[in-house]
N, C-alpha and C positions, 0 to 999 in steps of 0.2 A: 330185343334181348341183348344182342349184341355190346348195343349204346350204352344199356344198363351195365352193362359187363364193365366197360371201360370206366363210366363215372364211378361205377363200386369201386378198381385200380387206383382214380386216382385221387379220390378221398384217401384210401390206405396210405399210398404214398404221400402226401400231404400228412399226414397223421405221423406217419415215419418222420417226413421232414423234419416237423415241428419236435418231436424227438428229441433230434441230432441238436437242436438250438437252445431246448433246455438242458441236454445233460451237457451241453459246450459252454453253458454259464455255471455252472457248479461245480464244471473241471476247471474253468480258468480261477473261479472261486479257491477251491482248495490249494493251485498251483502257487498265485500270487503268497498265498498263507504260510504255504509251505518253504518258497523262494525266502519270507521273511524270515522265516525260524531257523532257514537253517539246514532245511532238509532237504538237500540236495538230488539222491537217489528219488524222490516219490516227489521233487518237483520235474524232474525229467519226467518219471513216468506220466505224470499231469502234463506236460508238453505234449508227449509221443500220445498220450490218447485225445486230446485236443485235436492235433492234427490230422486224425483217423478221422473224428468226427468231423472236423469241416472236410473232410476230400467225401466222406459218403454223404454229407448235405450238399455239395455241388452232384453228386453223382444224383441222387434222390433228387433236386430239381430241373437237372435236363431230362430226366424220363417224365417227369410233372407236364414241361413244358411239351416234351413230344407227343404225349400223349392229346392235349390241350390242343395243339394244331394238329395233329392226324385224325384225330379222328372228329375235330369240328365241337366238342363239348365245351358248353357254357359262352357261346361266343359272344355272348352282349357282358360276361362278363370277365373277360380271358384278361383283355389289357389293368383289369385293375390285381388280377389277381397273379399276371406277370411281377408287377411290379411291387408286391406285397412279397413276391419270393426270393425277390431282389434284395430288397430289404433286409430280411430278415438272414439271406445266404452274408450281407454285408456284416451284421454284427459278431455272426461265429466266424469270418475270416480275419477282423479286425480284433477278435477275441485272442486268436491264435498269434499275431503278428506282433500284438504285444505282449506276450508270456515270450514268446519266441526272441523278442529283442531285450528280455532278462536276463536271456539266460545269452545271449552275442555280446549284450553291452556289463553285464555285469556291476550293475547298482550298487554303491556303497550305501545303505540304507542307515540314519540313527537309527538304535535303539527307541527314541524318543516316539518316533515318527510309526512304528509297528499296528498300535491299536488303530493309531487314524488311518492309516491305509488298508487296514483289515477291513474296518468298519465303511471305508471310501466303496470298495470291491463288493463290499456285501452291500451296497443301496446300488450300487451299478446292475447288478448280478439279480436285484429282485425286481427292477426294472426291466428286464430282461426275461425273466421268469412270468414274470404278470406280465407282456405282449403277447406271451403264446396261447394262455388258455384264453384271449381275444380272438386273437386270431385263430383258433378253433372253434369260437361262437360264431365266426362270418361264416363257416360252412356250416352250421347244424343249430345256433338259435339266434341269429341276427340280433335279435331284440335286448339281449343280453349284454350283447359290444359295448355299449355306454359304461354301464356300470363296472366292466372289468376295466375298463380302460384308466380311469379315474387313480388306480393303484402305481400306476407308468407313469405320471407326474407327478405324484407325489415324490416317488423313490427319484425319479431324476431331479426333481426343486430341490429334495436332502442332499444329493450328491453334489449338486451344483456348490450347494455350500457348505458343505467339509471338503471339498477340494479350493476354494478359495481360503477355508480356515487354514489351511494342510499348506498354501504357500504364501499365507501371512507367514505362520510361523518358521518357514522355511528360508525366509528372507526379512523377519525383523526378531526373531524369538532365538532362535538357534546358535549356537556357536560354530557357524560352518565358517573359516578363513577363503575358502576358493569361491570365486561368483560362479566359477565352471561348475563347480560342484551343486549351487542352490540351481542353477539352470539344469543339470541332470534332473536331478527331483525334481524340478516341473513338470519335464517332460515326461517323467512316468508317473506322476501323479495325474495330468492332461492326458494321456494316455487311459488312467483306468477311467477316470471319470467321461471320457467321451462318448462310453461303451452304453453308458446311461442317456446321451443323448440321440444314439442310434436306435435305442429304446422306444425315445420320444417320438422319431420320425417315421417309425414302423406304426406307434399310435396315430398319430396324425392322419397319416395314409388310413387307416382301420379306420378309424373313427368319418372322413370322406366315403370310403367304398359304403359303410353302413348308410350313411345315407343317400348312395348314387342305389343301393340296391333298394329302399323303399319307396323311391320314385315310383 
């Protein structure tokens, strides 16, 4: 009863995690959107609740992991699903780090450039969105992972290339005189799009553990 007690805790908590990682892709969504337009007051406030969310998804994964080794639960399957929490704790802290260096480094964005970085954030952001209801399949219908998964490369193949379109045009299309200036924009255009491929790698990982767990 006991044991039962715990694996019921720490489903919840896992469930919480997973949480914190999609509303930390919707806030970095609206933030970056918001950074663009303009809107200063409710891109802070999108920082400040970002950062909420990643400090209670690290808080939410060492009670995961304490529980995980104190009390002995799932140990044949503990090391994969250590590192599925690793993962996935990676993308809302690198979510935060780059909203965070927008608002330290202060981007002179074109105009021009608005939609495709909206549009960059939003396939980063659904990428990120479709890993978690995967990674909710691995606790409760294993057989399910394949098919959610399939959504996590798509959005990261699209991202891969409107961020390549995003610094063709940045560096053959543009009237930017400063080379300082098109290497900014890379960098935070490389910045949202990587978020899609931390995406991938939490897939990757899913899509292994699926089939280490049908052995």
């Amino acid at each position: 009863m006991i044991l039962f007690k715990h694996a019921k805790k720490s489903i919840e908590l896992i469930d919480g995690f997973l949480n914190s990682i999609d509303q930390g892709a919707l806030i970095f969504k609206e933030g970056v959107k918001n950074y663009l337009l303009g809107n200063r007051e409710s891109f802070l406030d999108n920082l400040k609740t970002l950062s909420n969310l990643e400090t209670e998804a690290d808080i939410t994964r060492r009670k995961i992991e304490n529980i995980l080794y104190t009390q002995s639960l799932m140990p044949q399957l503990r090391g994969d699903i250590l590192r599925l929490l690793e993962e996935l704790d990676n993308i809302i802290d690198m979510a935060k780090k780059s909203l965070f260096q927008f608002d330290v480094e202060v981007p002179t964005i074109p105009p021009a450039l608005n939609q495709d970085l909206i549009k960059l954030t939003e396939l980063s952001c659904s990428a990120i969105e479709s890993v978690v209801p995967a990674a909710r399949a691995y606790f409760r219908s294993p057989e399910d992972i394949k098919e959610k998964l399939h959504r996590v490369y798509l959005y990261e193949s699209e991202a891969d290339k409107l961020a390549d379109a995003i610094k063709r045009k940045v560096f053959q299309e543009l009237p930017i005189a400063r080379l300082s200036e098109k290497f900014h924009l890379r960098y935070f255009t490389l910045h949202i799009e990587t978020l899609s491929d931390a995406a991938q790698t939490a897939a990757d990982l899913l899509s292994i553990m699926a089939i280490n767990r049908s052995i």
